[in-house]
mmCIF entry with sequence, helices, sheets and N, C-alpha, C, O atoms, coordinates in Angstrom:
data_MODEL
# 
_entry.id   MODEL 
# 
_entity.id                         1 
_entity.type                       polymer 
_entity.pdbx_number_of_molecules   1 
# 
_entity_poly.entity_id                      1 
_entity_poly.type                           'polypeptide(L)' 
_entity_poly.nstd_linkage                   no 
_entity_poly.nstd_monomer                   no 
_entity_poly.pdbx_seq_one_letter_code       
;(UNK)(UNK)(UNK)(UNK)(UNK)(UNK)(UNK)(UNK)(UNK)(UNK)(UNK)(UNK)(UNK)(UNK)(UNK)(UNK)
(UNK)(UNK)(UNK)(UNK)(UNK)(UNK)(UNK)(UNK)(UNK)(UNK)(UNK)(UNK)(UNK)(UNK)(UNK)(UNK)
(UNK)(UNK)(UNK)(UNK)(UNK)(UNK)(UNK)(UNK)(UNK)(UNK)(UNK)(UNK)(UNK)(UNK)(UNK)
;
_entity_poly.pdbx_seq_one_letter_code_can   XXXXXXXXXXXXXXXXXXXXXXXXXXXXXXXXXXXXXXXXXXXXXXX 
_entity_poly.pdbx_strand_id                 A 
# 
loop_
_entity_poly_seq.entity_id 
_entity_poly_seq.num 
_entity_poly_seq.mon_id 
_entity_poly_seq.hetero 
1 1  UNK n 
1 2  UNK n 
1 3  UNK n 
1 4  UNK n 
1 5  UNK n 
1 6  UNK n 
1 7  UNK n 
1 8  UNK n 
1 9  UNK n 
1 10 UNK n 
1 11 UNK n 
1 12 UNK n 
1 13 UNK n 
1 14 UNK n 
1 15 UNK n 
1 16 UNK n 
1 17 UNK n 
1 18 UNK n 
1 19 UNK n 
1 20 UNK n 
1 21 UNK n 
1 22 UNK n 
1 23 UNK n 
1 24 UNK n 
1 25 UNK n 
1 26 UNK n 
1 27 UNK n 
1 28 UNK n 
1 29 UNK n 
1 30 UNK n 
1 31 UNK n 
1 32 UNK n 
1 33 UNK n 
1 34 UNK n 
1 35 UNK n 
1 36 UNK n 
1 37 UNK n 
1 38 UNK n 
1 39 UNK n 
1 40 UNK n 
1 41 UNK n 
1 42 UNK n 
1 43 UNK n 
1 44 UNK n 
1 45 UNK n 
1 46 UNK n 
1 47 UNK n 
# 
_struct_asym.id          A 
_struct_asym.entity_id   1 
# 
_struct_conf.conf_type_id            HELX_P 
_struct_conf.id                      HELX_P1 
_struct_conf.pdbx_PDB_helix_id       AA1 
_struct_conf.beg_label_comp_id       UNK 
_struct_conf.beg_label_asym_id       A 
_struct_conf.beg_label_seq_id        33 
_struct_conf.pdbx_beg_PDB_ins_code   ? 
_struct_conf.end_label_comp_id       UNK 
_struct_conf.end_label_asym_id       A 
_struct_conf.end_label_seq_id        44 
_struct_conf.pdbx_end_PDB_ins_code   ? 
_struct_conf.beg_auth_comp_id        UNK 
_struct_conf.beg_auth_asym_id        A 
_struct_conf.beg_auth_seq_id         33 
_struct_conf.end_auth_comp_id        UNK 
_struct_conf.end_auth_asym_id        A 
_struct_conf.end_auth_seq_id         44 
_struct_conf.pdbx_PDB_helix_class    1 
_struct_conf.details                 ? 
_struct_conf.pdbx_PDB_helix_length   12 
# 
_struct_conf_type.id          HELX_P 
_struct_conf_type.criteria    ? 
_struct_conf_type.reference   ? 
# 
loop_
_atom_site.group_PDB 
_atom_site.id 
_atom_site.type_symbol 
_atom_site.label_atom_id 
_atom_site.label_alt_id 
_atom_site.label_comp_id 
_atom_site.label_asym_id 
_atom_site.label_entity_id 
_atom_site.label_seq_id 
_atom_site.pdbx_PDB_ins_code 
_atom_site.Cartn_x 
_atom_site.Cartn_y 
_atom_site.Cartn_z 
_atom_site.occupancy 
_atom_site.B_iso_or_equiv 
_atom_site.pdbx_formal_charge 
_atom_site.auth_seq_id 
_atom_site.auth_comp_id 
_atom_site.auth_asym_id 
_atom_site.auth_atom_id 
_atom_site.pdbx_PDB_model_num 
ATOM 1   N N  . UNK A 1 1  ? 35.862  -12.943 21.178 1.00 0.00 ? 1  UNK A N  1 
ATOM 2   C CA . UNK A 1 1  ? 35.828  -13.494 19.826 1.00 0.00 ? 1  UNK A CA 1 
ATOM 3   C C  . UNK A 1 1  ? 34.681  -12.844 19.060 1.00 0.00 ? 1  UNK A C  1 
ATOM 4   O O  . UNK A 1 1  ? 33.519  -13.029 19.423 1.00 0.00 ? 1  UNK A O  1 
ATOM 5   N N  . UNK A 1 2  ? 34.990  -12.075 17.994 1.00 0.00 ? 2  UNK A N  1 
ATOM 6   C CA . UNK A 1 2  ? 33.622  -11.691 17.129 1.00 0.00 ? 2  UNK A CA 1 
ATOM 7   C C  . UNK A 1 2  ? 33.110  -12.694 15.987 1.00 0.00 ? 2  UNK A C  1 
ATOM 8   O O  . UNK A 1 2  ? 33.822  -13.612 15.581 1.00 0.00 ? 2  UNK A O  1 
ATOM 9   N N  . UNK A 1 3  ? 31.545  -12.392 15.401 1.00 0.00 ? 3  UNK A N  1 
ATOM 10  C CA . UNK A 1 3  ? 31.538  -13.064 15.125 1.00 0.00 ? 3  UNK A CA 1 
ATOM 11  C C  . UNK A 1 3  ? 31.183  -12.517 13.418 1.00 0.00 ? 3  UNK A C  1 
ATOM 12  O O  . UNK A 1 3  ? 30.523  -11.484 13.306 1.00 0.00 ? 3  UNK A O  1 
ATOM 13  N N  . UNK A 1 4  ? 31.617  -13.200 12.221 1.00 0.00 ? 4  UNK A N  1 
ATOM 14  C CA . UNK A 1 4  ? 31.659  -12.795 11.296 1.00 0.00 ? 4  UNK A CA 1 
ATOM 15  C C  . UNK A 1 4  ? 30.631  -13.129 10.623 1.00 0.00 ? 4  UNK A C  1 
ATOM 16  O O  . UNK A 1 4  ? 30.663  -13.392 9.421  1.00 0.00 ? 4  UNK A O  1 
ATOM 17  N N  . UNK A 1 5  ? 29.705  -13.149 11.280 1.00 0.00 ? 5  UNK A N  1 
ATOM 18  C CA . UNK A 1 5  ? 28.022  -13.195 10.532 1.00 0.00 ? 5  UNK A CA 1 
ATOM 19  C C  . UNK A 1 5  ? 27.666  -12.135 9.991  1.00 0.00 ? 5  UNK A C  1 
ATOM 20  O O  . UNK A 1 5  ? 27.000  -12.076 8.958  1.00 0.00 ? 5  UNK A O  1 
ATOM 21  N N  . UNK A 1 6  ? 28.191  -10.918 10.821 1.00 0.00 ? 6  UNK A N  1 
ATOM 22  C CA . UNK A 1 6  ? 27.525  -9.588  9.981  1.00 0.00 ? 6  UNK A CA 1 
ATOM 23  C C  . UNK A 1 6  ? 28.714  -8.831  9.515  1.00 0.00 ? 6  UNK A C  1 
ATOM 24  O O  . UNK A 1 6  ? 28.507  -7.617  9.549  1.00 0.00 ? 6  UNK A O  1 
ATOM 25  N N  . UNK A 1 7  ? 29.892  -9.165  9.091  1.00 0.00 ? 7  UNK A N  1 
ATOM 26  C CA . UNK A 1 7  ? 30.993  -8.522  8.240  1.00 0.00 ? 7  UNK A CA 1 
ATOM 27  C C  . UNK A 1 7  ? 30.378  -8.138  7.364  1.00 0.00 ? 7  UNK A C  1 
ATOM 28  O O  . UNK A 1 7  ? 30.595  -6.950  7.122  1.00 0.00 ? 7  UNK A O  1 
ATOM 29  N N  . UNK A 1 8  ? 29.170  -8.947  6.296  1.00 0.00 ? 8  UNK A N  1 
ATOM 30  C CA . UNK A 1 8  ? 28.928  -8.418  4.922  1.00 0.00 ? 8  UNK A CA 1 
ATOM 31  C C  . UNK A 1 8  ? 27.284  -8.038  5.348  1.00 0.00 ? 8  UNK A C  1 
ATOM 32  O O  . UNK A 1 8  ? 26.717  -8.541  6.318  1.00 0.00 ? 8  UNK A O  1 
ATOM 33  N N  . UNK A 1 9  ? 26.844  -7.342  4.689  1.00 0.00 ? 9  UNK A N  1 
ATOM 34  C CA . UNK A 1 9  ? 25.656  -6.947  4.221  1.00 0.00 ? 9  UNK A CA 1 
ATOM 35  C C  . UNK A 1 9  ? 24.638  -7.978  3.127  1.00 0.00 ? 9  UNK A C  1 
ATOM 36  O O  . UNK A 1 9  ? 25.061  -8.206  1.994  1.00 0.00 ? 9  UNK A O  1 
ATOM 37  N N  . UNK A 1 10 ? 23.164  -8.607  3.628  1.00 0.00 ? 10 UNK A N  1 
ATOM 38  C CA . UNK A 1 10 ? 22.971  -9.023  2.404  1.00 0.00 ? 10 UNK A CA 1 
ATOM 39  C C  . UNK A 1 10 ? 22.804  -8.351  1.353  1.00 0.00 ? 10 UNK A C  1 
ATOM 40  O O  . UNK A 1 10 ? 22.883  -7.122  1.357  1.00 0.00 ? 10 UNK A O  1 
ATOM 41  N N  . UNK A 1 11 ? 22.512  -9.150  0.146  1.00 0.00 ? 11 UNK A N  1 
ATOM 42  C CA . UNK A 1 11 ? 21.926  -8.504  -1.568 1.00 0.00 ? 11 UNK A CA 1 
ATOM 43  C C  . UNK A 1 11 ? 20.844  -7.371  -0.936 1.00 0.00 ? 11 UNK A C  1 
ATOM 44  O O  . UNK A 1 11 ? 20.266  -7.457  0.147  1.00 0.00 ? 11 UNK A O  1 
ATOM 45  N N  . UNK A 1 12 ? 20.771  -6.607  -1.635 1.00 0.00 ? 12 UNK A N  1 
ATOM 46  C CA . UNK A 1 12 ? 19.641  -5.092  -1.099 1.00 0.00 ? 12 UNK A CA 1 
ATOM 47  C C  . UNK A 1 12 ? 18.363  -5.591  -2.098 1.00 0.00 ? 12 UNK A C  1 
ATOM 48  O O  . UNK A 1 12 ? 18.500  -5.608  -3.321 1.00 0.00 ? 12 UNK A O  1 
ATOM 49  N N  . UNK A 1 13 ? 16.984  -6.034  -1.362 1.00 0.00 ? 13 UNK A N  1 
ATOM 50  C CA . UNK A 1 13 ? 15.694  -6.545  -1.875 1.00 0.00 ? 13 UNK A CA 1 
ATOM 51  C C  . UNK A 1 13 ? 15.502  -5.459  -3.463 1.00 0.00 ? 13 UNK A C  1 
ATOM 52  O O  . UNK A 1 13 ? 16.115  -4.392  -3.480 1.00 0.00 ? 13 UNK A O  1 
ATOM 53  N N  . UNK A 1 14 ? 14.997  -5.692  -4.176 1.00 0.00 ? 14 UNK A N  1 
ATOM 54  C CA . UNK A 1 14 ? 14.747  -4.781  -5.488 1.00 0.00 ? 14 UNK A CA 1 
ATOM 55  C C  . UNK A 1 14 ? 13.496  -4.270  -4.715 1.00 0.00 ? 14 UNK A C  1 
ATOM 56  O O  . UNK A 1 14 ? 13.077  -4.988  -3.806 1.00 0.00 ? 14 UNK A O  1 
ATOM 57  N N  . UNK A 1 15 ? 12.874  -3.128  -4.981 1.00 0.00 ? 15 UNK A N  1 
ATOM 58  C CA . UNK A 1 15 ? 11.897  -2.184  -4.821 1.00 0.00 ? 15 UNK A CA 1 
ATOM 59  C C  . UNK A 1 15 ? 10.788  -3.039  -5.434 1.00 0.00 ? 15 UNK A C  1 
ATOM 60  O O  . UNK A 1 15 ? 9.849   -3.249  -4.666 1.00 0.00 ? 15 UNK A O  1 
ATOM 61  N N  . UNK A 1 16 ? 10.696  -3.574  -6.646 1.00 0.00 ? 16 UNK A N  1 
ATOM 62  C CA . UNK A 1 16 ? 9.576   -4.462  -7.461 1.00 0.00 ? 16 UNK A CA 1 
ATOM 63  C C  . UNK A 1 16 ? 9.380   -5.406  -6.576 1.00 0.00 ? 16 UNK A C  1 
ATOM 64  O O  . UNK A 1 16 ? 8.247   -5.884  -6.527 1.00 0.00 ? 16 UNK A O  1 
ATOM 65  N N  . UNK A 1 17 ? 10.031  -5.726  -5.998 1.00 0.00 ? 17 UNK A N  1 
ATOM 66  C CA . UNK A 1 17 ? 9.283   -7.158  -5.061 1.00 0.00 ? 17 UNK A CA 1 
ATOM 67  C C  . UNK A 1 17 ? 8.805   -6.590  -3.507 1.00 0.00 ? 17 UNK A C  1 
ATOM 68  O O  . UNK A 1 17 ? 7.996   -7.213  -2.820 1.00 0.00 ? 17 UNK A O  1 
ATOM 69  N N  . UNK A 1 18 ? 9.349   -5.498  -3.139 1.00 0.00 ? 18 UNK A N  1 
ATOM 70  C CA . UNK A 1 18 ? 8.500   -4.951  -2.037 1.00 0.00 ? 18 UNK A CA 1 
ATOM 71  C C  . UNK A 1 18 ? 6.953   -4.266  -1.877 1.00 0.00 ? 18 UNK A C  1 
ATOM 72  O O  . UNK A 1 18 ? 6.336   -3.741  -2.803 1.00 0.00 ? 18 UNK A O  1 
ATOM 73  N N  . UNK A 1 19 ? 6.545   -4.380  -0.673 1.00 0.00 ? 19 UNK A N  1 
ATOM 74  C CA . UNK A 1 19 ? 4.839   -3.872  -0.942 1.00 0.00 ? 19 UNK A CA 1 
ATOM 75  C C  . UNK A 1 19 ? 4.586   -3.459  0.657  1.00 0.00 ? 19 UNK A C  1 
ATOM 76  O O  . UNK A 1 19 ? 5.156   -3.933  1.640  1.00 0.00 ? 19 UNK A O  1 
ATOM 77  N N  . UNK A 1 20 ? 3.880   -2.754  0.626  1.00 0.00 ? 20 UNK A N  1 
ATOM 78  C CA . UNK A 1 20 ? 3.419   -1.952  1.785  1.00 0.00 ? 20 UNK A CA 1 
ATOM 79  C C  . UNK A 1 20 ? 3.250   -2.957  3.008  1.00 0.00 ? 20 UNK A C  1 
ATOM 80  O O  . UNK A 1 20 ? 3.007   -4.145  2.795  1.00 0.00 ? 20 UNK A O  1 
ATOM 81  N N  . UNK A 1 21 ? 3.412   -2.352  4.536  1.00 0.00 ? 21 UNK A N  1 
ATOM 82  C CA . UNK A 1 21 ? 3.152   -3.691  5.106  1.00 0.00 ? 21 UNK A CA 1 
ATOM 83  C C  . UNK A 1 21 ? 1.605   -2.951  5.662  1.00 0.00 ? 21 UNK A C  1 
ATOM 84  O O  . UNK A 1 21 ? 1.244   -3.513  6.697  1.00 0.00 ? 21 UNK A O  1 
ATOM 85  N N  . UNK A 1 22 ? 0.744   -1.970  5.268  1.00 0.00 ? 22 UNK A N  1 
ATOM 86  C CA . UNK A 1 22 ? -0.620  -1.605  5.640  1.00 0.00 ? 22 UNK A CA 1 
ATOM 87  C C  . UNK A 1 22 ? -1.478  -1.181  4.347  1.00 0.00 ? 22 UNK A C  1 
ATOM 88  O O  . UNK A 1 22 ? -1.035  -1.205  3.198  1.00 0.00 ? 22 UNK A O  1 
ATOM 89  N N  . UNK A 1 23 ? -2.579  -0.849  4.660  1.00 0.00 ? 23 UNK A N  1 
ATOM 90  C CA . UNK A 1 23 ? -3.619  -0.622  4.024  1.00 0.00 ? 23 UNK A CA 1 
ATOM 91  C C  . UNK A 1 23 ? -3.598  1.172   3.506  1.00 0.00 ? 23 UNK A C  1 
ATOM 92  O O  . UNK A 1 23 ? -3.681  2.013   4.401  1.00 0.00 ? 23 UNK A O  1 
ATOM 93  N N  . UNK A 1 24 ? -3.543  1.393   2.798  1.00 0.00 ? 24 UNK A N  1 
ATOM 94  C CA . UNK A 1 24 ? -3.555  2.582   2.305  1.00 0.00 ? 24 UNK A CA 1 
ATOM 95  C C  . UNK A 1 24 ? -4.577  3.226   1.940  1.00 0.00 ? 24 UNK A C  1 
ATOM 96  O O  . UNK A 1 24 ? -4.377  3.430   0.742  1.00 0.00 ? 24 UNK A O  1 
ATOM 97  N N  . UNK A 1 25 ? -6.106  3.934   2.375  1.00 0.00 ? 25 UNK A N  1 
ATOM 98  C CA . UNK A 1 25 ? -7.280  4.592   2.178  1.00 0.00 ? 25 UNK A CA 1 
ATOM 99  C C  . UNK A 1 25 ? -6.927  5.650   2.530  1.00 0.00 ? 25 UNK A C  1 
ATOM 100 O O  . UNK A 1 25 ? -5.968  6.021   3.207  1.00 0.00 ? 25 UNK A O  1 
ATOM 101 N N  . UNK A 1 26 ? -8.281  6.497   1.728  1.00 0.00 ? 26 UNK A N  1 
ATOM 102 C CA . UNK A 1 26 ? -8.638  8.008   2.077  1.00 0.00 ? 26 UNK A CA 1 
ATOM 103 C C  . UNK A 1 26 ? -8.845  7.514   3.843  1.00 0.00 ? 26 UNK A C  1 
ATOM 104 O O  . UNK A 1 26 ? -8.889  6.410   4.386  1.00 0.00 ? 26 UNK A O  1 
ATOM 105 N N  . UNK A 1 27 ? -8.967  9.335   4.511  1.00 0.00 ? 27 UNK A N  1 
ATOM 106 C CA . UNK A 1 27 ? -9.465  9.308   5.681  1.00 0.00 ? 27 UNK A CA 1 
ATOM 107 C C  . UNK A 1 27 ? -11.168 9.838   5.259  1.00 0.00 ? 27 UNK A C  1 
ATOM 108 O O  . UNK A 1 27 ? -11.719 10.446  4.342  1.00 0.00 ? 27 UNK A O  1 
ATOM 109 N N  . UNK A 1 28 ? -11.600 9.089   6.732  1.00 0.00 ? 28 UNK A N  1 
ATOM 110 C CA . UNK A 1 28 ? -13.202 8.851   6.566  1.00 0.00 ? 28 UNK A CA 1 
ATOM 111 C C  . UNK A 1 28 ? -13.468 10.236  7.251  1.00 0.00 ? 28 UNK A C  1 
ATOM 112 O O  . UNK A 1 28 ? -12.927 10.729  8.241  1.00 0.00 ? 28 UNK A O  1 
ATOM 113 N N  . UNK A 1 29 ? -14.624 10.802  6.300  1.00 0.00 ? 29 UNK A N  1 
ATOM 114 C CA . UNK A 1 29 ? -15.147 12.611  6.714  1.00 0.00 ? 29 UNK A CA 1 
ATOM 115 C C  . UNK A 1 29 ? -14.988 12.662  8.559  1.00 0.00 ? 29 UNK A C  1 
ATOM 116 O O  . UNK A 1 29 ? -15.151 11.708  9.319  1.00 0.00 ? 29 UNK A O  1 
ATOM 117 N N  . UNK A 1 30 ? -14.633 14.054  8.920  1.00 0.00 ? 30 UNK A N  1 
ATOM 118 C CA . UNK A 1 30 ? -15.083 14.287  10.597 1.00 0.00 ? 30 UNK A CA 1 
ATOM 119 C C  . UNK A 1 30 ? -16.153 14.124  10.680 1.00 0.00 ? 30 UNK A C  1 
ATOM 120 O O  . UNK A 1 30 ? -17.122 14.588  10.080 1.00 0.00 ? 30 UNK A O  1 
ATOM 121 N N  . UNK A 1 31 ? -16.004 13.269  11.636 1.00 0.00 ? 31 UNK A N  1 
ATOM 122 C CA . UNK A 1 31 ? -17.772 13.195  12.583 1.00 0.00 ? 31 UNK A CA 1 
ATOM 123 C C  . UNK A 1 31 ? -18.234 14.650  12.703 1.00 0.00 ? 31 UNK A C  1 
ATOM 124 O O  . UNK A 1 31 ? -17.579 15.571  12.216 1.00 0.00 ? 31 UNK A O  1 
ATOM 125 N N  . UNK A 1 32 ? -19.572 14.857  13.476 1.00 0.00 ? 32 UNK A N  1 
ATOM 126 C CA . UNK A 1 32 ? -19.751 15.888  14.285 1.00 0.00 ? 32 UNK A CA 1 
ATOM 127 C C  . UNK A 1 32 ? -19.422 14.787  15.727 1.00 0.00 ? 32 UNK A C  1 
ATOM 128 O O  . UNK A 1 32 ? -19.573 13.568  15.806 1.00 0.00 ? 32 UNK A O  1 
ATOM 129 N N  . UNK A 1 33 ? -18.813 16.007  16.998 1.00 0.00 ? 33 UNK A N  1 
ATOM 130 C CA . UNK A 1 33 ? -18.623 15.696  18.477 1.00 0.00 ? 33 UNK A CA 1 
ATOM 131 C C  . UNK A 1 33 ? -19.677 14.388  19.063 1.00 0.00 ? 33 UNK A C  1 
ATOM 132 O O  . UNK A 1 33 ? -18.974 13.552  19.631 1.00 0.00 ? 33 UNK A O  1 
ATOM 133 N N  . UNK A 1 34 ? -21.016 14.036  19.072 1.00 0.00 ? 34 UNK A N  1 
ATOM 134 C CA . UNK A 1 34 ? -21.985 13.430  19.579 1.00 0.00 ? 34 UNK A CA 1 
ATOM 135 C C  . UNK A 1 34 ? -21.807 12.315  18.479 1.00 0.00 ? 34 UNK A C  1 
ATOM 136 O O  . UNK A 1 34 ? -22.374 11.301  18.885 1.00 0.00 ? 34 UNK A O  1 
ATOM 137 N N  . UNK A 1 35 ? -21.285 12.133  17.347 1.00 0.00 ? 35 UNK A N  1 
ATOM 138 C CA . UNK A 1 35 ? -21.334 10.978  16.873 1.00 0.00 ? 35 UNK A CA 1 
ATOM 139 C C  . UNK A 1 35 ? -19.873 10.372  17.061 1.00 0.00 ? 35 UNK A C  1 
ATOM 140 O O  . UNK A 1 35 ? -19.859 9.149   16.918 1.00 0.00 ? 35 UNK A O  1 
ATOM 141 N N  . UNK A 1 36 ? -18.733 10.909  17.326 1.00 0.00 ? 36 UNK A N  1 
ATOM 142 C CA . UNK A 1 36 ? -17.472 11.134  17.513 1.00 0.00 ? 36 UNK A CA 1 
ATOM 143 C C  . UNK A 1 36 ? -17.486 9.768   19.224 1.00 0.00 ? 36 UNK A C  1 
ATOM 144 O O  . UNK A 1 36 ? -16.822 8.763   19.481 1.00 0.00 ? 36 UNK A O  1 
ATOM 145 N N  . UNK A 1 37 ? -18.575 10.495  19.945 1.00 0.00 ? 37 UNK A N  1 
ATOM 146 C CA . UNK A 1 37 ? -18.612 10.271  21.620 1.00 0.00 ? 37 UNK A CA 1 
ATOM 147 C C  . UNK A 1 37 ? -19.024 8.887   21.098 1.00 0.00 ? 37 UNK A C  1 
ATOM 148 O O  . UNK A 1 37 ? -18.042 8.199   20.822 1.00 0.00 ? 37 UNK A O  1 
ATOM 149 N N  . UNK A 1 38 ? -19.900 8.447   20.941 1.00 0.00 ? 38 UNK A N  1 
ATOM 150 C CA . UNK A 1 38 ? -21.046 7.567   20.338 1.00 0.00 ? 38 UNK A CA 1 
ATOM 151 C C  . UNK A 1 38 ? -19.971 6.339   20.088 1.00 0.00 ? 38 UNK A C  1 
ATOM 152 O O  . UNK A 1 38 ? -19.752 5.387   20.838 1.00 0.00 ? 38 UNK A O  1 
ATOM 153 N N  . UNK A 1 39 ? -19.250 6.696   18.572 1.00 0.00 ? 39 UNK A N  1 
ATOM 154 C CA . UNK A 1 39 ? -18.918 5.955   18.440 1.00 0.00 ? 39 UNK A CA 1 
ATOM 155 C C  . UNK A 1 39 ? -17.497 5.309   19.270 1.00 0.00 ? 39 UNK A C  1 
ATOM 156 O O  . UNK A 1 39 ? -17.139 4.131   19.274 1.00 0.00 ? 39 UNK A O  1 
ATOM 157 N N  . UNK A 1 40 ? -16.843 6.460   19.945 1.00 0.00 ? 40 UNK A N  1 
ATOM 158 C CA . UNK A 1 40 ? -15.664 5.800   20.833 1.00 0.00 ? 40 UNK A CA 1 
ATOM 159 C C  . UNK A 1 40 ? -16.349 4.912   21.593 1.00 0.00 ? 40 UNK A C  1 
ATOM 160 O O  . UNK A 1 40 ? -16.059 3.749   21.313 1.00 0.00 ? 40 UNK A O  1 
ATOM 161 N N  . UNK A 1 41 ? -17.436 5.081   22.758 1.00 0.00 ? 41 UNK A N  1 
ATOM 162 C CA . UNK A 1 41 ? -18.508 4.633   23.262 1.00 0.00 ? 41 UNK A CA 1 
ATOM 163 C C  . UNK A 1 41 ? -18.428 3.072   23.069 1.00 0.00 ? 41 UNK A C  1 
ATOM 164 O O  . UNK A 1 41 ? -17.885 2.334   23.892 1.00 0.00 ? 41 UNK A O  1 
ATOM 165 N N  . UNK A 1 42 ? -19.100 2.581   21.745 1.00 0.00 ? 42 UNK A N  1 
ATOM 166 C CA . UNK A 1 42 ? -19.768 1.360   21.021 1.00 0.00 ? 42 UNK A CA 1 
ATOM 167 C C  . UNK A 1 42 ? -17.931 0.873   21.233 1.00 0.00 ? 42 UNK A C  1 
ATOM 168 O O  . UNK A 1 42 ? -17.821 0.107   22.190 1.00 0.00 ? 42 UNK A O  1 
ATOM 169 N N  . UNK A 1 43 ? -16.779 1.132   20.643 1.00 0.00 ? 43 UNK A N  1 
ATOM 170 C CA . UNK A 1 43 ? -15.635 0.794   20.290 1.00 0.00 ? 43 UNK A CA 1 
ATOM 171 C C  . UNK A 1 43 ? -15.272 0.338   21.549 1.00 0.00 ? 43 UNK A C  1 
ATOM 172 O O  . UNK A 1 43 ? -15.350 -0.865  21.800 1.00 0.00 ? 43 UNK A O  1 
ATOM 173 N N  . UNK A 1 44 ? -14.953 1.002   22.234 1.00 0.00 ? 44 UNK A N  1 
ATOM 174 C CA . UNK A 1 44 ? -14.516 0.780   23.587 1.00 0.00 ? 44 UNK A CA 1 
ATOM 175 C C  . UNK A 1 44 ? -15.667 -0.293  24.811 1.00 0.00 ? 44 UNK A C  1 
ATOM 176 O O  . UNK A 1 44 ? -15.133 -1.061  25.612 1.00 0.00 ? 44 UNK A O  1 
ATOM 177 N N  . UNK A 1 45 ? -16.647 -0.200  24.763 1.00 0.00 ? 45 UNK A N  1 
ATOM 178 C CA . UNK A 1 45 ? -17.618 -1.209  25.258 1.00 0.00 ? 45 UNK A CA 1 
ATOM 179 C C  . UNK A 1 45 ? -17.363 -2.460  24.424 1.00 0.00 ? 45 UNK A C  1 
ATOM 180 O O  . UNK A 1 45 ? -16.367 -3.048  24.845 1.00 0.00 ? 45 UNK A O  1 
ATOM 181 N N  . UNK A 1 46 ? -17.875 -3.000  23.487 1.00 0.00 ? 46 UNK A N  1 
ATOM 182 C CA . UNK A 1 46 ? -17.932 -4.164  22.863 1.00 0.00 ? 46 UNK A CA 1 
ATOM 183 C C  . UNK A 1 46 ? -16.575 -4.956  22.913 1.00 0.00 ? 46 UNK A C  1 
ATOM 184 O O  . UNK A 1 46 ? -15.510 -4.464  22.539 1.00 0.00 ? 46 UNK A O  1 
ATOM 185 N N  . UNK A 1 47 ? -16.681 -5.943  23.297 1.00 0.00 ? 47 UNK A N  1 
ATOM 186 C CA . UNK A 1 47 ? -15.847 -6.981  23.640 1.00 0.00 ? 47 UNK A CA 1 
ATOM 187 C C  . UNK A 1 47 ? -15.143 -7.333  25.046 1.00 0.00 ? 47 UNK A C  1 
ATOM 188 O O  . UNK A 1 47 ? -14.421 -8.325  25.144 1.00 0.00 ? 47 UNK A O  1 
# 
């Protein structure tokens, strides 16, 4: 037996009422390597 829940398609959302589901920034300058280490370091330790 199928089931006729998805025969139709809903209404298609308008674009004006949609919005990103993240944060959209510049990327932050390259480290140099030793501040790069450093900070994976602190990230990965804490918590």
């Amino acid at each position: 037996m199928l089931n006729d829940r998805f025969a139709a398609l809903p209404e298609p959302i308008p674009l004006e009422d949609t919005r990103t589901s993240q944060d959209v920034v510049d990327h932050p300058a390259e480290m140099a390597d030793e501040y790069r280490e450093i900070d994976w370091f602190l990230r990965s330790t804490a918590g």
